[in-house]
KOLMAR-960850 format. One record per residue: x, y, z of N, C-alpha, C in turn. Coordinates in steps of 0.05 Angstrom, whole numbers, padded with zeros to 5 digits, always signed. Layout:
REM residues N
XYZXYZXYZ;...
//
This chain:
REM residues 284
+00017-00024+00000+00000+00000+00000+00018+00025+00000;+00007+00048-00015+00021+00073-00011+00007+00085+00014;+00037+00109+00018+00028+00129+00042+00024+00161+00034;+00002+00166+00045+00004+00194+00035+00003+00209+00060;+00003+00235+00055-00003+00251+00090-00021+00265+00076;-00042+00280+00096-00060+00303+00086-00060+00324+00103;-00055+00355+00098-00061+00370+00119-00080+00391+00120;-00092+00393+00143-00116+00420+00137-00108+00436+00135;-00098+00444+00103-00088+00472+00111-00103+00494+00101;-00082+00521+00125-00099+00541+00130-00078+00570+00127;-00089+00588+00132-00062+00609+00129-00054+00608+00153;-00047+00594+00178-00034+00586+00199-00013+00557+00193;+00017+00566+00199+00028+00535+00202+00037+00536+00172;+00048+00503+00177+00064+00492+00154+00048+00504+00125;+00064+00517+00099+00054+00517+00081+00053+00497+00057;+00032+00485+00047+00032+00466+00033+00055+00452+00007;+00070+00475+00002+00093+00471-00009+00113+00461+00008;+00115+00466+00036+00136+00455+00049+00134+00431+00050;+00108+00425+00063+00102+00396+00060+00110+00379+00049;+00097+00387+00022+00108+00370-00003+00133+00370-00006;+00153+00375-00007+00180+00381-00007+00190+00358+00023;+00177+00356+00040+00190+00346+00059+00170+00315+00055;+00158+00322+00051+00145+00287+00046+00151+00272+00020;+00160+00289+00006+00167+00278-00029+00200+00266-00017;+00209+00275+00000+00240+00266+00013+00236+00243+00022;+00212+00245+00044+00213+00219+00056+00197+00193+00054;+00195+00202+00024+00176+00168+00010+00149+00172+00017;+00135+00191+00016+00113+00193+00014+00100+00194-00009;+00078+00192-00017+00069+00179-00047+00052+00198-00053;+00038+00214-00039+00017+00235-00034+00013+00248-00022;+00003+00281-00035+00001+00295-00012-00035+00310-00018;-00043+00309+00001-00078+00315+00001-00083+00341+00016;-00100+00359+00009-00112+00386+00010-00137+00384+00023;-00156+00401+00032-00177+00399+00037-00187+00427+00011;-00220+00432+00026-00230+00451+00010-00258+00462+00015;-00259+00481+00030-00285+00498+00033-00273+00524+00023;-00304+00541-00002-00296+00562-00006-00301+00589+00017;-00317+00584+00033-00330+00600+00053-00342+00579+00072;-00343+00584+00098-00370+00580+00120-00391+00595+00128;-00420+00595+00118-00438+00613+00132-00425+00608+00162;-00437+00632+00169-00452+00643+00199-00466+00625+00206;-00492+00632+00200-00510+00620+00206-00518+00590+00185;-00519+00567+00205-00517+00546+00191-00538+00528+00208;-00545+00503+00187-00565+00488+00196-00550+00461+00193;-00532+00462+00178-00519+00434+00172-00511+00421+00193;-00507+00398+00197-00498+00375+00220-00469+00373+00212;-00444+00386+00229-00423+00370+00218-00417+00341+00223;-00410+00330+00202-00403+00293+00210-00392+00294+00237;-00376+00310+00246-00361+00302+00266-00380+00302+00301;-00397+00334+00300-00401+00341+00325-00429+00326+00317;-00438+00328+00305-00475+00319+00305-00490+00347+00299;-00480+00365+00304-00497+00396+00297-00482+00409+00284;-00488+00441+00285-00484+00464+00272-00452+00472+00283;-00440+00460+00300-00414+00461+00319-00396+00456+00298;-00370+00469+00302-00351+00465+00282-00327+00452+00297;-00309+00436+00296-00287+00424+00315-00270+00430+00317;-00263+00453+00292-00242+00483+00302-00251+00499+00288;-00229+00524+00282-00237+00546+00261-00220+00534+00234;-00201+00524+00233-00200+00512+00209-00218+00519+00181;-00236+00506+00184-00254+00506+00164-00259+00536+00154;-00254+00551+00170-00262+00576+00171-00235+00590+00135;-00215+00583+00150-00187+00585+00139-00176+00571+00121;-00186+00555+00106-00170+00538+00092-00168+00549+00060;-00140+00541+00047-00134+00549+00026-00139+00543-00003;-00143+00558-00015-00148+00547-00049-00146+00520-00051;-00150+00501-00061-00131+00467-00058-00120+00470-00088;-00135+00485-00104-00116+00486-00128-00094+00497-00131;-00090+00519-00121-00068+00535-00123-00056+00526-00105;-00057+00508-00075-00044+00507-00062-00024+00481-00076;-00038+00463-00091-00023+00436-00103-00012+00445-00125;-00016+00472-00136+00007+00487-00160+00034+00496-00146;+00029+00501-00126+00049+00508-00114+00071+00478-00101;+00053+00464-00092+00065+00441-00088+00083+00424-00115;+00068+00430-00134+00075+00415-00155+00102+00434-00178;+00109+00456-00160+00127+00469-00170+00158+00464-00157;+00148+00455-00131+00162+00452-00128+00188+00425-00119;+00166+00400-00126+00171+00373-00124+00166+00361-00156;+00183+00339-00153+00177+00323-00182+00160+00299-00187;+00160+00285-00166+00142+00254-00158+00115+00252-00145;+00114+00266-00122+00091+00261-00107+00063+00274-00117;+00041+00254-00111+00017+00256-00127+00014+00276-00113;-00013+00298-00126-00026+00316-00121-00057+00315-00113;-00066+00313-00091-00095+00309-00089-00105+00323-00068;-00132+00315-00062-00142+00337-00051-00162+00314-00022;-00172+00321+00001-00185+00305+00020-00201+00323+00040;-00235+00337+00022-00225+00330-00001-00237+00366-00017;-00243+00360-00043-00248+00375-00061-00280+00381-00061;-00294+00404-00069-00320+00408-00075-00323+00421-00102;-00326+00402-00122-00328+00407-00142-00340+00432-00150;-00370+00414-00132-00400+00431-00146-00392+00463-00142;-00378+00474-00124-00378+00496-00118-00358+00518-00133;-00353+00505-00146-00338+00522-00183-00353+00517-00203;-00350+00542-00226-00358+00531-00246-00349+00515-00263;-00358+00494-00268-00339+00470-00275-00322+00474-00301;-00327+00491-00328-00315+00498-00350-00280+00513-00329;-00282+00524-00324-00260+00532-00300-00247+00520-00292;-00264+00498-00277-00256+00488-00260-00227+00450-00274;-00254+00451-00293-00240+00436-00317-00204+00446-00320;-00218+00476-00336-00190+00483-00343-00160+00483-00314;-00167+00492-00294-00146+00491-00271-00136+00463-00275;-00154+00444-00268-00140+00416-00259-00124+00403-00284;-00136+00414-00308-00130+00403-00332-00097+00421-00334;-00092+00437-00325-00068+00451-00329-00049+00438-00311;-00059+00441-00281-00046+00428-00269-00038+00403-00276;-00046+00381-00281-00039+00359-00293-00025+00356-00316;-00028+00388-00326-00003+00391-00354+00025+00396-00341;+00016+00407-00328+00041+00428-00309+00065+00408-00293;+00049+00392-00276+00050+00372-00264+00073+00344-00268;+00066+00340-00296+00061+00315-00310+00053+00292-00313;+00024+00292-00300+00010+00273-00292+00009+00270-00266;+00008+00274-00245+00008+00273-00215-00021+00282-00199;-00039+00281-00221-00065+00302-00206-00092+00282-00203;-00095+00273-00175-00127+00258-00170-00143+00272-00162;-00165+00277-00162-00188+00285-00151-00199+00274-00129;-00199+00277-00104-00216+00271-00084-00236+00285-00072;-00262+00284-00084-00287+00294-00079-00304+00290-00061;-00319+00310-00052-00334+00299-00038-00370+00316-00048;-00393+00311-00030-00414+00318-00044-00426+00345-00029;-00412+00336-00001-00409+00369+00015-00439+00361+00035;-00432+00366+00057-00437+00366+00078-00453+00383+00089;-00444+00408+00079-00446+00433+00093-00468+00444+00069;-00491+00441+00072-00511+00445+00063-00522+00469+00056;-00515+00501+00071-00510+00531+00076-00498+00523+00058;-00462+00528+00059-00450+00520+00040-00457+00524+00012;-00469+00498+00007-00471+00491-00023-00497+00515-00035;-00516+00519-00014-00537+00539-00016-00525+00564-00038;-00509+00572-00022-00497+00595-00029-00480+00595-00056;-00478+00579-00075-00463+00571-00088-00489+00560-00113;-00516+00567-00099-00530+00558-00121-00541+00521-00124;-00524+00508-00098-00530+00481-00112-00555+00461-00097;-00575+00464-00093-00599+00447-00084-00580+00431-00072;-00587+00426-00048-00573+00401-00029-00586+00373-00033;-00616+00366-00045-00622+00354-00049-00616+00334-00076;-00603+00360-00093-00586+00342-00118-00566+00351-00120;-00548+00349-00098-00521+00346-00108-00497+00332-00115;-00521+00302-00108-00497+00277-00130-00509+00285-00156;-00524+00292-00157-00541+00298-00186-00520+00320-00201;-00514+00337-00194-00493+00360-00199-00471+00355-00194;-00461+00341-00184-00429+00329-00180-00429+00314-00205;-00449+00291-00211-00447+00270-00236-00447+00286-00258;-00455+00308-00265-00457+00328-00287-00424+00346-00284;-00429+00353-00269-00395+00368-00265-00370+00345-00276;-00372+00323-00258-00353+00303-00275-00357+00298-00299;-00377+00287-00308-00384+00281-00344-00384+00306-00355;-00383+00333-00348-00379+00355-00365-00346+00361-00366;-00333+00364-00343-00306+00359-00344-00287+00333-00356;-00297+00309-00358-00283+00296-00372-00288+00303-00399;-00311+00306-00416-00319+00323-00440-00283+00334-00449;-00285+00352-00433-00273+00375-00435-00240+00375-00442;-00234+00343-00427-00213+00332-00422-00200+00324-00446;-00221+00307-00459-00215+00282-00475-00224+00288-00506;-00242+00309-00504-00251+00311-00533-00244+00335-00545;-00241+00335-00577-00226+00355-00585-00262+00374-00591;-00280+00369-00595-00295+00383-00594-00321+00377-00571;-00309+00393-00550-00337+00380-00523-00361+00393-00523;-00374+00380-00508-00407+00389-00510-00416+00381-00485;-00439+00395-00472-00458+00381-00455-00477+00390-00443;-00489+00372-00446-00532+00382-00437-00534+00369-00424;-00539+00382-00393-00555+00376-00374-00575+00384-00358;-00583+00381-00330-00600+00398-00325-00585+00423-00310;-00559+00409-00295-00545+00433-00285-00521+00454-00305;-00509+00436-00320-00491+00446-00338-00494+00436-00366;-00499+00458-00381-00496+00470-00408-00474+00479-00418;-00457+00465-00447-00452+00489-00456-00446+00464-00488;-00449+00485-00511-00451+00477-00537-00422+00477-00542;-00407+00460-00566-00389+00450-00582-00356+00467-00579;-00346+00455-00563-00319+00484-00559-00299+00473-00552;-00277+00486-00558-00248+00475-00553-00236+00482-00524;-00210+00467-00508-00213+00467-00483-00185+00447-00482;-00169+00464-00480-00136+00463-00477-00128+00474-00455;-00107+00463-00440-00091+00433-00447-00110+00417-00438;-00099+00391-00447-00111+00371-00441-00088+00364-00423;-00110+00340-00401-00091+00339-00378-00064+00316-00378;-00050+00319-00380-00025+00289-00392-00032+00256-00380;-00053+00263-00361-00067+00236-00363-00094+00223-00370;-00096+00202-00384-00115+00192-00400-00144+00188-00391;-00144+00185-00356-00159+00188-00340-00151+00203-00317;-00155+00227-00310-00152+00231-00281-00180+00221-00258;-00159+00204-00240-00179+00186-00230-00192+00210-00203;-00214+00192-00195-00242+00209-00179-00249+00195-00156;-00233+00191-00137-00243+00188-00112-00265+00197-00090;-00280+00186-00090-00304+00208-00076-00296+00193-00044;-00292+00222-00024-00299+00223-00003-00332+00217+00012;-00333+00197+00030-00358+00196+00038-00360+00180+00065;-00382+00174+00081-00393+00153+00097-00395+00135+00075;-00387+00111+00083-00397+00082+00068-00425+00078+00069;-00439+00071+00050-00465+00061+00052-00483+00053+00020;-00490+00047+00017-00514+00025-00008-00511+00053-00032;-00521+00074-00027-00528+00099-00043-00498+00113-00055;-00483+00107-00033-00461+00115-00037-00436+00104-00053;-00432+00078-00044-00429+00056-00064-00435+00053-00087;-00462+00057-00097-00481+00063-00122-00474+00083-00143;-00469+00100-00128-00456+00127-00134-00426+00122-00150;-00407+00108-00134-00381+00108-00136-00377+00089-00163;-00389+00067-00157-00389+00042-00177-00401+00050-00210;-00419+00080-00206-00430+00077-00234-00408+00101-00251;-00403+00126-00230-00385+00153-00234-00359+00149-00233;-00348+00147-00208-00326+00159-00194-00302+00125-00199;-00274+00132-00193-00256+00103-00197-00255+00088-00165;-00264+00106-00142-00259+00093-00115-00264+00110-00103;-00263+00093-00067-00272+00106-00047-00251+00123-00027;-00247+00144-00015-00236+00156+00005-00255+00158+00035;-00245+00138+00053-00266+00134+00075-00262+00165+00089;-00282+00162+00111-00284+00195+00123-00268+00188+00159;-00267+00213+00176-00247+00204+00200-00276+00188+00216;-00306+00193+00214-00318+00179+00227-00322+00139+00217;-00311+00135+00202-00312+00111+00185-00299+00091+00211;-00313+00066+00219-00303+00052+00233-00301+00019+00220;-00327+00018+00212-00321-00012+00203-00313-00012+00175;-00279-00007+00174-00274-00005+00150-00274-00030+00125;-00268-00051+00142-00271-00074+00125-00291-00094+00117;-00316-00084+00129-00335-00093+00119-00353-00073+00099;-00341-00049+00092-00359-00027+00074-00343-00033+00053;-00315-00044+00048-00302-00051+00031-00311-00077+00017;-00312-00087+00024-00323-00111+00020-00359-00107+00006;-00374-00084+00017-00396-00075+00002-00387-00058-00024;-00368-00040-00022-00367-00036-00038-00357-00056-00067;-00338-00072-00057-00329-00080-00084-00351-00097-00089;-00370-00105-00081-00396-00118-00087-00417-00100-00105;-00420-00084-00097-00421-00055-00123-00420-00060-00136;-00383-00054-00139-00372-00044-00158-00378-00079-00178;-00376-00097-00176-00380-00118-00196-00408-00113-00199;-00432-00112-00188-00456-00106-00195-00461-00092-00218;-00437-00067-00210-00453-00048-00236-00425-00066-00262;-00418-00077-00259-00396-00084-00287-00363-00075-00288;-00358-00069-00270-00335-00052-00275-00314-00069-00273;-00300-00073-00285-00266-00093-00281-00248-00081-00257;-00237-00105-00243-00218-00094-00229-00229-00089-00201;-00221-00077-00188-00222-00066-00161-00228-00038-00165;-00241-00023-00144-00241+00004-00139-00215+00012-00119;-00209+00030-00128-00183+00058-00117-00189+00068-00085;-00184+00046-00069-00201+00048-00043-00171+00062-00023;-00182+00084-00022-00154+00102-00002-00171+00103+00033;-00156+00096+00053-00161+00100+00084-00153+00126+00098;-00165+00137+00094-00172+00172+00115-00161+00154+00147;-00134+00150+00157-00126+00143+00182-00135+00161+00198;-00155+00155+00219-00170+00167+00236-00166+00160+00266;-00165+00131+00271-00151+00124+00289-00127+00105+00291;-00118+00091+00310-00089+00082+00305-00084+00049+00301;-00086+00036+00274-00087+00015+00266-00066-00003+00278;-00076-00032+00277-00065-00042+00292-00050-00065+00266;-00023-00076+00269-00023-00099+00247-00048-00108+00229;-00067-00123+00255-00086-00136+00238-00105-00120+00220;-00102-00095+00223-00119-00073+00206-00098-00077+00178;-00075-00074+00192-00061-00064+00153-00065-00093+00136;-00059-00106+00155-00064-00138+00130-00085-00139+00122;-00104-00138+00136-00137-00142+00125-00130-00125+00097;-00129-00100+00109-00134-00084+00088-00125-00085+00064;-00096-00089+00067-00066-00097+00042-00086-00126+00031;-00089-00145+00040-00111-00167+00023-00140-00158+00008;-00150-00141+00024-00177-00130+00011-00174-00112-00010;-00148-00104-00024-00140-00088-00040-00138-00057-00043;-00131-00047-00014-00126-00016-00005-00112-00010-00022;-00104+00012-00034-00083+00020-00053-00069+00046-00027;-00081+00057-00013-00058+00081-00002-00076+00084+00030;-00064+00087+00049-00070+00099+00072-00065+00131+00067;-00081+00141+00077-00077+00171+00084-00069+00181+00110;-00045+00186+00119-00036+00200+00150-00051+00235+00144;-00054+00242+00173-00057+00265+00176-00035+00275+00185;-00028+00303+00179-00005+00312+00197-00019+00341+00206;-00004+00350+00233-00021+00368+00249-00020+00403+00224;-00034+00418+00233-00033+00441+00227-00019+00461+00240;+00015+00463+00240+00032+00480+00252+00051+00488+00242;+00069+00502+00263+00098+00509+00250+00113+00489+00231;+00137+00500+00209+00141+00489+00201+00156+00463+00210;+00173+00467+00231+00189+00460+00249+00173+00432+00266;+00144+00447+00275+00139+00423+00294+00130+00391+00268;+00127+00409+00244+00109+00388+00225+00126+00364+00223;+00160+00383+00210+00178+00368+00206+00183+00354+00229;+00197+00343+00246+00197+00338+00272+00166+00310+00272;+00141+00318+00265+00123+00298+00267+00133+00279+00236;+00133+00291+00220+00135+00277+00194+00161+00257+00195;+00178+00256+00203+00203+00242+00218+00196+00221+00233;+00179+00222+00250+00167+00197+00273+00150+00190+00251;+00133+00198+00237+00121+00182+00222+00134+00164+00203;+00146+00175+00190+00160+00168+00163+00183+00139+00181;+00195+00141+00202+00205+00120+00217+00186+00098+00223;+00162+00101+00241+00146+00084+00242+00133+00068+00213;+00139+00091+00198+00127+00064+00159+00157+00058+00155;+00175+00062+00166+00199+00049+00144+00217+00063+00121;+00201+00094+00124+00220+00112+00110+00240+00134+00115;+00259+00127+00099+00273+00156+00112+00279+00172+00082;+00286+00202+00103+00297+00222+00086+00322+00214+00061;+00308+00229+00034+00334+00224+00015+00347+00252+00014;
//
């Protein structure tokens, strides 16, 4: 299995370029972003974490571009993937939004996944225009209008959320698929979701029974036809034990995701060191 780290970042603490630079050293395979464009005030949404309208820091309040922050990352490292933990599509306009990632991945040279999610934060998506009630509906259109965009020399697309008639849409991204991990709770709808759209799953920090939603999923995923395995990445939430990584390394995990804290540059490095020892890597 690969290792990635992800950090919330914010305009406090380590900047996402350093990161990358210090984890691309020490055999890290990935580095992951988060992504809110704003937080209402006033909110109705349940965060996954608290159960209400409560937020578990200000974080969310603060966090940075994830595009520009992984341009920056990707300027300044050569290997380590670029992704995001996760991304909100719906909340760009996707012809745009197309073009950024599609550059990046030019820029890059191939290093750029998508980790999506459908968004939570229900205010949020309000404000941004997107019915909370269809927003896998508008995520599935945002992706099939952006791959459009990707792959064809003349794209198109009619939907109910996104329109637009016959047009050109350069660069194209240097990979043939940039793959689509959707962030989520495990469950039947969600799975459904992943198996017919998206290449795999990114579990969430409340996710506990991870090896039996795996096991639903890839049941899915052969339901709906798809070859192969799904791109199943672990959001490390709590602290696995042996028998967690085997299960998982047999059930066909492709990457764990570490978190690393949101601080100085100094204290990050210093954590990223104990980590990178505890998997077996060291500094090149």
């Amino acid at each position: 299995m690969r290792n990635g780290v992800v950090l919330f970042s914010s305009d406090r603490g380590i900047a996402p370029a350093a990161l990358a630079v210090a984890a691309e050293e020490r055999g890290f395979d990935t580095i992951y972003v988060p992504e809110h464009t704003h937080i209402p005030v006033k909110r109705t949404a349940a965060h996954p974490g608290t159960g209400d309208e409560t937020l578990p820091d200000d974080r969310y309040l603060r966090t940075l571009d994830p595009w520009i922050s992984l341009a920056t990352c990707a300027a300044v490292t050569s290997k380590i993937k670029l992704s995001t933990a996760v991304a909100l599509p719906v909340e760009s306009d996707p012809i745009t939004l197309a073009k950024a990632i599609a550059t990046l991945d030019h820029l890059s040279g191939g290093r750029v996944a998508i980790g999506a999610g459908f968004g939570w934060n229900t205010d949020e998506l309000e404000d941004h225009h997107v019915p909370p009630a269809k927003r896998r509906t508008v995520l599935k259109e945002y992706v099939e209008a952006m791959r459009a965009l990707w792959t064809q020399e003349e794209a198109s697309y009619d939907g109910e959320f996104v329109k637009f008639g016959a047009s050109w849409a350069y660069p194209k991204p240097v990979q043939a698929h940039i793959p689509l991990i959707i962030g989520a709770g495990g469950g039947p709808k969600t799975f459904k979701w992943i198996s017919e759209h998206a290449d795999g799953w990114m579990t969430t920090p409340q996710q506990t029974d991870i090896s039996e939603q795996i096991e639903n999923l890839k049941s899915a995923w052969a339901e709906a036809g798809r070859d192969g395995l799904p791109d199943i990445r672990i959001l490390i939430a709590f602290r696995p034990d042996p028998d967690d990584l085997i299960r998982w390394a047999e059930q066909g995990v492709s990457e764990l995701i570490w978190g690393v804290p949101d601080k100085s540059e100094d204290e990050v490095l210093a954590y990223l060191d104990k980590m990178a020892g505890r998997l077996g890597h060291s500094a090149v």
